[in-house]
N, C-alpha and C positions, 0 to 999 in steps of 0.2 A: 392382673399382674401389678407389682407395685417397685416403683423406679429402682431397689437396691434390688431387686431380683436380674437387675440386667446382666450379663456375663456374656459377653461379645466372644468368648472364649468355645463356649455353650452353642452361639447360636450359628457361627461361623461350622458351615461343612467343607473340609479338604477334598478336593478329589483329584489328585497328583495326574491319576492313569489319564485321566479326559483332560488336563490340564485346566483345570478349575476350580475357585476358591467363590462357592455361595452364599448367599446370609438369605435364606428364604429361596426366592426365585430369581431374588437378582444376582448375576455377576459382581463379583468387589475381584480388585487389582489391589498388589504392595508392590509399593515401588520404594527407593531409595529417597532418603530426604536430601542427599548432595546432588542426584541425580534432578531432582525437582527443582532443586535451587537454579541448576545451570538453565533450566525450560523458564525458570521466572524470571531472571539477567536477562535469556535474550529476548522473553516477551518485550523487557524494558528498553533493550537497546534496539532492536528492530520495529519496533511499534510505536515508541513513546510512551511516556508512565500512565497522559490520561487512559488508553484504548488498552494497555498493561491491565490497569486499575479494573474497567470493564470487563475484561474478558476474566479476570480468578473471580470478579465478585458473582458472576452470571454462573460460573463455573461453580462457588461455592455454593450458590442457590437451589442450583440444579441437585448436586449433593444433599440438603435438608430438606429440599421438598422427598427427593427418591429416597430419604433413610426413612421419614415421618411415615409415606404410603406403604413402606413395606411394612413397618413395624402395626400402621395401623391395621394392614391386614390382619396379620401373623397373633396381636395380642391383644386380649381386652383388659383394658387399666384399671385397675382400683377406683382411681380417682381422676380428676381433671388437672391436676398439677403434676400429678403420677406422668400422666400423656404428655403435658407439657415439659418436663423435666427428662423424659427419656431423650431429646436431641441435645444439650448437655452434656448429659452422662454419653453419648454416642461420641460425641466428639472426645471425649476423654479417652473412650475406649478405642477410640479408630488412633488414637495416638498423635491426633491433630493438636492438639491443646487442652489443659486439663482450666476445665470450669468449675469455677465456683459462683452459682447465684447469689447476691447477695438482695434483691427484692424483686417481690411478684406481685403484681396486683391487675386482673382484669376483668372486666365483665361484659359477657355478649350482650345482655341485654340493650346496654349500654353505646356498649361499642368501644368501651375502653382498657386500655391494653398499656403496659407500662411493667418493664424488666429493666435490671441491673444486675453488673456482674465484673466478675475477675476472670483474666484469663492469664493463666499461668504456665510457663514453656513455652509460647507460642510458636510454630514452627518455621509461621512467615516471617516475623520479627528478628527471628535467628537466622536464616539465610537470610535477611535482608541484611544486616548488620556486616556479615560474612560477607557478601559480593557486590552490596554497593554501598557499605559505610551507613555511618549515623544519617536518617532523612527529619524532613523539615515539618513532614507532616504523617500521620498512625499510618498505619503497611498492609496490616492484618485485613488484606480484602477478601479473601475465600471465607475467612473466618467470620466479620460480615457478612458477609452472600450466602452462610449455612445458616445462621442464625436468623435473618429476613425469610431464609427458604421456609425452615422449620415455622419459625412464628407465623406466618403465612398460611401453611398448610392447616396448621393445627387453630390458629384464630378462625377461618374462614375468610378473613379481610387481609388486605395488604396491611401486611407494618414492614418497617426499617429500620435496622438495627446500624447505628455508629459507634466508632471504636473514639473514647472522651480520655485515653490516654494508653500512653504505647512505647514498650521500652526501645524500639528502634529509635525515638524522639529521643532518648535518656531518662524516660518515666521508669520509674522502681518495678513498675508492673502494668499489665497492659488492662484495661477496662471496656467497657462497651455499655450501653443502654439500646432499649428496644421499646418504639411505639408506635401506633399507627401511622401511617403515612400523611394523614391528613393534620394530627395533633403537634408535629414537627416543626420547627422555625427555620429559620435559614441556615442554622450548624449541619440539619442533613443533607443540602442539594448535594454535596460532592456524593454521599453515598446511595442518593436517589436516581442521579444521573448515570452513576456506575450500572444502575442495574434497569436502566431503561432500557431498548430496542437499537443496538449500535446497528446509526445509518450510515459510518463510513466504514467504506470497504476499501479494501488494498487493494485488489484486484481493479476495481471501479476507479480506484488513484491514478492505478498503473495503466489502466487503457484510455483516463482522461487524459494522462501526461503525453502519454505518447502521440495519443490523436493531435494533442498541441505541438508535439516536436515533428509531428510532420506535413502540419499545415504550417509551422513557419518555417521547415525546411521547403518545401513550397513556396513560399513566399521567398526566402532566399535564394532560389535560383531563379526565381521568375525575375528579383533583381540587381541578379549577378549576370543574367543572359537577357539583359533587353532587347526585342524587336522595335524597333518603328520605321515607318514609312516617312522618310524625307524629302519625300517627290513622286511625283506623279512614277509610279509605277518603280520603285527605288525604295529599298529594305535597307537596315542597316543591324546586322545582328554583333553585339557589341560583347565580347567573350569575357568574363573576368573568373581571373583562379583558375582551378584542375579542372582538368575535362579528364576524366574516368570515362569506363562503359557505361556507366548507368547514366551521369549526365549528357556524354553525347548522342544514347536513345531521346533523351527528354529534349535534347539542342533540337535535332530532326525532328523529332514530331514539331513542335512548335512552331519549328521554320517552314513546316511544309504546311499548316494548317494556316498561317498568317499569308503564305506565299498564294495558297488556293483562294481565300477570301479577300485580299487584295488584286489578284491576276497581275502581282510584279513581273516585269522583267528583268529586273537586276538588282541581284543583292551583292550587299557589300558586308564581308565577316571581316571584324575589327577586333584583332587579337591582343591592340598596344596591353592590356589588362593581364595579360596571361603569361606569369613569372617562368614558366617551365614549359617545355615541349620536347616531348620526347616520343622515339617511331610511333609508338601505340598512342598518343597526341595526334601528328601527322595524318595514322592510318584516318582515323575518327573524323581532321579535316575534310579528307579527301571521300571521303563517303558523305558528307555531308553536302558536300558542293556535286556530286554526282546524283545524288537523290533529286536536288533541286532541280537539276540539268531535266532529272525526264518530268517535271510539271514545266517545262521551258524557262525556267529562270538560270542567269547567267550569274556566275560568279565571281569575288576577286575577293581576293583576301589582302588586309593591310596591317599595318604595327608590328611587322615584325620585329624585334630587337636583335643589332647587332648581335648580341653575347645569343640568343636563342638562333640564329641563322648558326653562326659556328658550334652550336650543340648538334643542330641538323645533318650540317656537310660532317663528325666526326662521329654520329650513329648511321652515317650513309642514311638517313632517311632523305626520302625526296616526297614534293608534295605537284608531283608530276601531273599535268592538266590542269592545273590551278595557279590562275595569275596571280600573279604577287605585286602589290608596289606599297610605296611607303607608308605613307598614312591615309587617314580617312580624305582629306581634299583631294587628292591625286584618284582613292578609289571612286569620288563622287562626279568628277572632271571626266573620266573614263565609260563612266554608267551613261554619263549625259552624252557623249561623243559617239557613244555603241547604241543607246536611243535616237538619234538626231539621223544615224545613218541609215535607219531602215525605214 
């Protein structure tokens, strides 16, 4: 077969009733090109442009390695530039971009491998242009990543193809060269790196972050709700901020695991820290001081603030069974005077 016999028109089978458009044995999709553009915007804004960049170049690769294998099945070429030139001509015809080669030159023997070219309409350079303005550096990553796929397939070897000028920059026309991976200078890392093995994962981001917001949410109550022992069998559990449901489980646990491994008899809950108290505040108190009660530890609560007592007496909440006095000295004077007597 010889590359101007191609006719994508020809080789493409419709079958509307099964909902399927074939080119041999594979599956092909038409999708919208505004439609695509909104899927690459928000690769860029959700992902960032390098892990963007990555995933169309991988994306196009995957595409010229799968158009090369079908085609090599399905046809035997004339010639060796005939093979090499039908991913090209495919990419013209799939309506991606229309190519013009402008040099070839390679030999297995060898191992050398070297293409140039034009790429004209490109389709990423135009929605790129469209939904994130003129960029600073060439766009055409799928276009790339088909180009690498194809020459890959059809060398036998890795090569990589970079785009050496690009009308999303303001070039008149987009360009690209292709060569081995190994004959490359330092102009290809950006397009070598694209199309390596992406080791980061969003998923893998999103369950690191989180394990970290909730070892230092952890750590943030551990030093928002200090225990210590300030005497011989005397707790000082020192409250600061909300107490919700969820904190006053994590108050209680804490207080009853430090109460058991010390064998306190009197703890003292130091509220001066805690801006707001309200019934379901109160209720959370007084469960807390009542759990203590049945490992036998005694309790008294201190810091009340004026302005927080008359929030109290006007929600009728009471914190019934639970001594109250002013501050921490008065609770520790108390602990020592209910120890001394027994």
């Amino acid at each position: 077969m010889k590359l101007e016999d191609i006719n994508l028109a020809d080789m493409l089978s419709f079958n509307p009733d099964h909902g399927r458009l074939q080119l041999g044995d594979d599956r092909m999709l038409l999708f919208r090109q505004d439609s695509l553009a909104v899927l690459r915007q928000l690769l860029h804004e959700q992902v960032g442009a390098p892990l963007a960049r990555s995933i169309l170049a991988r994306f196009g690769y995957q595409c010229g390695q799968g158009d090369y294998r079908m085609l090599e099945q399905k046809y035997d070429w004339d010639t060796e530039r005939d093979r090499l030139g039908a991913g090209p001509a495919m990419h013209s015809w799939e309506g991606i971009v229309h190519v013009e080669p402008t040099f070839v030159d390679f030999d297995r023997s060898t191992g050398h491998f070297h293409m140039t070219g034009i790429w004209r309409n490109s389709y990423e350079a135009e929605v790129h242009l469209e939904q994130l303005g003129p960029a600073d550096a060439p766009v055409c990553h799928s276009l790339t990543g088909y180009a690498s796929g194809w020459g890959t397939a059809f060398f036998g070897h890795p090569v990589v193809a970079i785009e050496t000028r690009c009308v999303a920059c303001g070039d008149p026309r987009c360009e690209f060269e292709v060569r081995t991976r190994e004959a490359w200078d330092e102009r290809a890392r950006p397009w070598i790196q694209a199309l390596e093995p992406i080791e980061y994962s969003l998923r893998a981001e999103y369950e690191r972050k989180a394990e970290l917001v909730k070892a230092q949410a952890e750590a943030i109550s551990q030093l928002s709700t200090p225990i210590m022992e300030i005497w011989d069998s005397v707790l000082v559990l020192a409250i600061v901020g909300l107490v919700d449901a969820r904190r006053s489980a994590e108050i209680m646990d804490a207080l009853l695991v430090r109460i058991a491994e010390t064998q306190s008899r009197c703890v003292i809950i130091d509220v001066t820290g805690v801006d707001v108290i309200d019934t379901r505040t109160a209720d959370c108190l007084v469960r807390i001081v009542q759990a203590a009660a049945l490992l036998g530890a005694r309790c008294v609560l201190t810091g009340l603030s004026p302005a927080i007592a008359q929030t109290l007496v006007q929600l009728g909440a009471t914190l019934q069974g639970v001594r109250t006095l002013r501050n921490l000295k008065e609770g520790l004077e108390d602990c020592l005077r209910f120890l001394g007597a027994r």
